[in-house]
N, C-alpha and C positions, 0 to 999 in steps of 0.2 A: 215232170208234171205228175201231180194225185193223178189217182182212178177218176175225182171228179174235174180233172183239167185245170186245175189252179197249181200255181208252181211253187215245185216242193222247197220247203228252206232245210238243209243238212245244219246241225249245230253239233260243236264235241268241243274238245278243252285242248288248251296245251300252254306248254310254259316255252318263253323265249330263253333258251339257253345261252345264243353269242348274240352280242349287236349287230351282226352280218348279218342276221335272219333266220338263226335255225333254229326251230320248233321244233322240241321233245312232244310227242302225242300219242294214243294211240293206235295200234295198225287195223282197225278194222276203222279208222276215218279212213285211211291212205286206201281202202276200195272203191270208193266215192266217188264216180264221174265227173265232180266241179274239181274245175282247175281253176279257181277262187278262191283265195284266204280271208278273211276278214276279221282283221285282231279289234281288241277292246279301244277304245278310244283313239283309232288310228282309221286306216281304208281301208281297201280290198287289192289283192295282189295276186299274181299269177304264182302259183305254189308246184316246187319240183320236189318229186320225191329224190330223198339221197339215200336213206335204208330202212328197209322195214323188217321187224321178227314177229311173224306173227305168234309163234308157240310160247311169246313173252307178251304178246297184243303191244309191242312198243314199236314209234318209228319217228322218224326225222323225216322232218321236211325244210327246205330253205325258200326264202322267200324273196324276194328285191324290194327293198324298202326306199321310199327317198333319201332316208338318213336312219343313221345309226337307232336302233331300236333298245328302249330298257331291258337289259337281258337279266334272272334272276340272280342271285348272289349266292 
């Protein structure tokens, strides 16, 4: 929740590396208390973290999708 009680939305970027589910992003999303993803033209999913660097600001997350997701090429 804001300072004025309305609930906060977090947004940041990432690319889908495999069709498993894992998102290149980076590590200062992965501080973020939602354990919610929500990709572009898809839903919202329960997001694990798998490894974070922060002194590179980069990390991986995977996520359970109903089915195989566009991974980039």
């Amino acid at each position: 929740m804001s300072a004025e009680g309305r609930p906060e939305r977090i947004t940041g970027s990432g690319t889908i590396i495999h069709e498993a589910g894992f998102i290149l992003t980076n590590a200062h999303v992965l501080g973020s208390d939602k354990n919610m993803m929500q990709i572009h033209g898809g839903g919202s999913y329960p997001r694990q973290l798998v490894v974070g660097y922060s002194q590179y600001d980069l990390g991986i997350i995977k996520i359970d999708a109903d089915e195989p997701l566009k991974a980039m090429k």
